[in-house]
C-alpha positions as CSV (number, residue, x, y, z in Angstrom):
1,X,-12.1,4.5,-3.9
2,X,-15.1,6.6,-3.3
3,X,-17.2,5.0,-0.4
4,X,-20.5,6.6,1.5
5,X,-19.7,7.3,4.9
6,X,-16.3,8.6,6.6
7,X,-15.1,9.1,9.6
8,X,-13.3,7.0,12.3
9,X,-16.0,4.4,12.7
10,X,-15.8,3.9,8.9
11,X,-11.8,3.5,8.9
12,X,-12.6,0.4,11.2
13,X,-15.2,-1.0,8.9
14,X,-13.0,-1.0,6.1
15,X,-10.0,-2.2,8.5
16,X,-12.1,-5.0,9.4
17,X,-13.2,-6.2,6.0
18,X,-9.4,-6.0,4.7
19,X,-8.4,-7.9,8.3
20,X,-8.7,-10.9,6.7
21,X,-5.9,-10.5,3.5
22,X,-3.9,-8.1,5.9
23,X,-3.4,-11.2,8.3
24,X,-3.6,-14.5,5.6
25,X,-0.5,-12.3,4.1
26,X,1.4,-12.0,7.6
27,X,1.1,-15.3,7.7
28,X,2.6,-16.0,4.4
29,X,5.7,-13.6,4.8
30,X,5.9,-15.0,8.7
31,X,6.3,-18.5,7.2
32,X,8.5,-17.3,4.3
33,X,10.8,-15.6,6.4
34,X,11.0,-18.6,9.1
35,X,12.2,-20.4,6.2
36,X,14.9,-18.1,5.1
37,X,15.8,-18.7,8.9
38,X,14.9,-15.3,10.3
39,X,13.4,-17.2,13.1
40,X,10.6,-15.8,15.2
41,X,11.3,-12.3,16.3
42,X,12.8,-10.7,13.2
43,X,9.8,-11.4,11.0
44,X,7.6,-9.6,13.6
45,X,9.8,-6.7,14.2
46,X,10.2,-5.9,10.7
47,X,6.4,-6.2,10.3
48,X,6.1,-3.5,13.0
49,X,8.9,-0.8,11.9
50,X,8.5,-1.8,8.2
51,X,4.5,-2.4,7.3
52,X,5.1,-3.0,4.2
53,X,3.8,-5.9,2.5
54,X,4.9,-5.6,-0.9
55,X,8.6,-4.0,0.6
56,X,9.0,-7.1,3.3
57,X,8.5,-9.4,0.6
58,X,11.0,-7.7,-1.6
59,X,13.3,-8.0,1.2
60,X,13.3,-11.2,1.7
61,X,13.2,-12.3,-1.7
62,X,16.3,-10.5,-2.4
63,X,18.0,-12.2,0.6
64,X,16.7,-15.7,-0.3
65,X,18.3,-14.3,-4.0
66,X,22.1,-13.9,-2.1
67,X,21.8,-10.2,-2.8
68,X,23.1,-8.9,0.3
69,X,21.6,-6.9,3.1
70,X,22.7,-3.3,0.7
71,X,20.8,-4.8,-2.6
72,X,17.8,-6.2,-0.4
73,X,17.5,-2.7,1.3
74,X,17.5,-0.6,-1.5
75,X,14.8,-3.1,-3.5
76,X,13.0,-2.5,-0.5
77,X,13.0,1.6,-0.2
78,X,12.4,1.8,-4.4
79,X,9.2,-0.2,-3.8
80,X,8.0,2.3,-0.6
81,X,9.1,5.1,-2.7
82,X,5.5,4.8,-3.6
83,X,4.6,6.3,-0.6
84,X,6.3,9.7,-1.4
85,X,3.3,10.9,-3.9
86,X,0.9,9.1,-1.8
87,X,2.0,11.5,1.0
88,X,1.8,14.5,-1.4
89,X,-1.6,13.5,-2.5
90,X,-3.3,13.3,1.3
91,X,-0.7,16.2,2.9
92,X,-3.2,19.3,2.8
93,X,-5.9,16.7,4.6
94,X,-3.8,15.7,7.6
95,X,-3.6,18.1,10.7
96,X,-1.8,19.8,13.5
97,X,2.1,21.0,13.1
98,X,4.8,18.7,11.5
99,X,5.2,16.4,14.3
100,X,1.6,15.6,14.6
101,X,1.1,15.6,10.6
102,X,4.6,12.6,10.2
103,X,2.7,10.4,12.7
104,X,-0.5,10.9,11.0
105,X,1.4,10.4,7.8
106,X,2.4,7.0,9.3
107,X,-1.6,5.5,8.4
108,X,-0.4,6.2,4.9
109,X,-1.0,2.5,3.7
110,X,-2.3,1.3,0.2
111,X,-5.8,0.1,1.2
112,X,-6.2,2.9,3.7
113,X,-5.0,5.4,1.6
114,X,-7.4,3.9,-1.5
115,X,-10.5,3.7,0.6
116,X,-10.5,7.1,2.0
117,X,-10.4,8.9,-1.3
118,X,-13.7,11.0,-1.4
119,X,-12.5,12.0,-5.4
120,X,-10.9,15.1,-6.6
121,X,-8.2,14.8,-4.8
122,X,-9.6,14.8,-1.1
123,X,-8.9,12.3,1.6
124,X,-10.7,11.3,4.7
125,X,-8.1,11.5,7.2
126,X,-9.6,9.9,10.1
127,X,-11.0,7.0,7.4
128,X,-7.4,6.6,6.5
129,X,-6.3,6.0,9.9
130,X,-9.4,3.8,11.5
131,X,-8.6,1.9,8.6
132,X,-5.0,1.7,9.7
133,X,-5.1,1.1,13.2
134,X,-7.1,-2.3,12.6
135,X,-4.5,-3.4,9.7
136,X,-1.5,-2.6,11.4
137,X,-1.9,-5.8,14.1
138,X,-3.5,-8.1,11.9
139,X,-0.5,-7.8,10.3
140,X,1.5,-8.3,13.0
141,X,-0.4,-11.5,14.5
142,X,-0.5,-13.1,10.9
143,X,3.6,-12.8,10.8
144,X,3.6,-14.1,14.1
145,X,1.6,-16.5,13.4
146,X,3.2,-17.4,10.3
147,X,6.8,-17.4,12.1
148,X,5.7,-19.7,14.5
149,X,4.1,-22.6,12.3
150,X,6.0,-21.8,9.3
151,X,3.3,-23.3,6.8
152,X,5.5,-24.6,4.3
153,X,5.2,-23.5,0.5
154,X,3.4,-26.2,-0.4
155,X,0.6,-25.3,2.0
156,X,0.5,-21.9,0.6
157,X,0.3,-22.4,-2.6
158,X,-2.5,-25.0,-2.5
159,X,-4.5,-22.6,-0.5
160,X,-4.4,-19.4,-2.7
161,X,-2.7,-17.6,0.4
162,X,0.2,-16.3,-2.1
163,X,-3.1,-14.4,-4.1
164,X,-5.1,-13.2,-1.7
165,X,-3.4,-9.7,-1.1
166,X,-2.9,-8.9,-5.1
167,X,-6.8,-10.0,-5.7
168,X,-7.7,-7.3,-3.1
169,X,-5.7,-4.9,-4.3
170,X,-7.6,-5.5,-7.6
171,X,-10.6,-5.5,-6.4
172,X,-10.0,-2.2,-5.0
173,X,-8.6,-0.9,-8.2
174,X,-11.9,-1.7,-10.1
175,X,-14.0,-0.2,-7.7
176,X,-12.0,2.8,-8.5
177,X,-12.3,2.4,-12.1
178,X,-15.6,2.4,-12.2
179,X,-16.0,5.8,-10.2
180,X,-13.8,8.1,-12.4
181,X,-12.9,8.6,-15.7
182,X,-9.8,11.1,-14.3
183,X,-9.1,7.3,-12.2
184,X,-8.8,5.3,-15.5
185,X,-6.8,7.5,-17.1
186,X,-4.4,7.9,-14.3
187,X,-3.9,4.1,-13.9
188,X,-3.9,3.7,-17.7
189,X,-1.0,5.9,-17.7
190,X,0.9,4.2,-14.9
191,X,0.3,1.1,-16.5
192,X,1.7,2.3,-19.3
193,X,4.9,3.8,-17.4
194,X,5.3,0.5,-15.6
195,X,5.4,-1.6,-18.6
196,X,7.8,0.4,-20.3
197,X,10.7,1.2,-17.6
198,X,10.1,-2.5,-16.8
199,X,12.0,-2.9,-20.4
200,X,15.0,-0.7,-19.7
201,X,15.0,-0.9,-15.4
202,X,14.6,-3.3,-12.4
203,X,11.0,-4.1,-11.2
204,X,10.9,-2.0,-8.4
205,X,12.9,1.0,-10.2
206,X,9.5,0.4,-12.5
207,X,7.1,1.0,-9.5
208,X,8.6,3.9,-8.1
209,X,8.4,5.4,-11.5
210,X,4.9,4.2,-12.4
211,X,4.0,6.5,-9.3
212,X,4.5,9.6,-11.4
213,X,1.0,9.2,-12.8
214,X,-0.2,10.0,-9.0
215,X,1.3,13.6,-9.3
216,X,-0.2,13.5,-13.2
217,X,-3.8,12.9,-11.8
218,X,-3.2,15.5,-9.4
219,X,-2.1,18.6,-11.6
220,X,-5.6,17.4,-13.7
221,X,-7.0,18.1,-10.5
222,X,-6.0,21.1,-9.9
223,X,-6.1,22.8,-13.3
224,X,-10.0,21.6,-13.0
225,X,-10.3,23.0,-10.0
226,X,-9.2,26.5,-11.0
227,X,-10.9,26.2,-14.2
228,X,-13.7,25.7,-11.8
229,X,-13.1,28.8,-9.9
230,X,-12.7,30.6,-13.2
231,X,-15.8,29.6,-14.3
232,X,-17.7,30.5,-10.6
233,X,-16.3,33.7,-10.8
């Protein structure tokens, strides 16, 4: 998602403006998980440690499902697996020596990570993690929230409230359309991977291997890039 300006300040305006989904979601998985009887702290520590939307949901869904804490887990860690070519993508942008570079990695979230691509590959690190640092408790106060008046699903539902994260996420997912043809071919392609190993694999075995067109986009990148060079030269 290619957007004018970068920088801290700019992480926080794009933090702020995804605020809103970040904590309407907390609240949903807050109430969700209050009604799988998780009570009130659970929900908010897994928020913290986890951050995760699309993983805590998975969680709990597969708990509500009587899978067991090993199935609910794993269904968990395929669907973050994600993260893994995310983190290759932005690794030559973050800073400093390992320790400093895993922490920094930690800012590594799907709207974050979206908005501060400047194209070609590059990231805005310090985008990334403004953006971060104002998602991370609206999260957390929307599960707390959440936990402690457990809307019920009713509630949800009538409000949109189970929507509002996946219609951002499209949004987002347009924007990037419309800036790159290398971006439309990319998500054609893990489209395309998703709906077939969807056929033949669980859900979130289909995710995790609809990420490979992440690593495609990127060796287009840099054959370009040398090709580039070639051409300077």
């Amino acid at each position: 998602m290619a957007v004018i300006g970068g920088g801290y300040a700019a992480g926080v305006r794009v933090g702020l403006a995804i605020g809103v989904p970040t904590f309407v979601m907390g609240v949903t998985f807050g109430a969700l998980a209050h009604s799988l009887g998780w009570g009130t702290l659970a929900p908010v520590v897994a928020s913290l440690v986890v951050f995760s939307g699309s993983a805590q949901f998975a969680l709990a869904t597969a708990l509500a499902g009587g899978g067991g804490i090993a199935l609910a887990v794993g269904a968990a860690a395929m669907i973050n697996a994600r993260f893994l070519p995310m983190g290759v993508a932005v690794a030559s942008d973050l800073k400093g020596g390992r320790v400093r570079r895993a922490l920094e990695g930690q800012a590594i979230v799907d709207a974050s990570w979206a908005s501060a691509h400047q194209g070609n590959g590059k990231y805005d690190r310090e985008k990334m993690i403004g953006a971060t640092l104002v998602q991370l408790p609206a999260w957390v106060l929307g599960t707390l929230l959440g936990a402690l008046t457990a809307p019920s699903a009713e509630i949800i539902h009538r409000f949109g409230l189970d929507v509002v994260f996946p219609a951002f996420f499209l949004l987002l997912l347009i924007d990037e359309l419309r800036a790159s043809a290398q971006a439309r071919w990319v998500a054609a392609t893990a489209a395309a991977l998703a709906a077939g190993l969807t056929l033949v694999v669980p859900v979130g075995l289909a995710i995790v291997g609809s990420g490979a067109a992440v690593l495609i986009g990127l060796r287009t990148s840099a054959a370009t890039d040398r090709a580039a060079t070639v051409g300077g030269d």
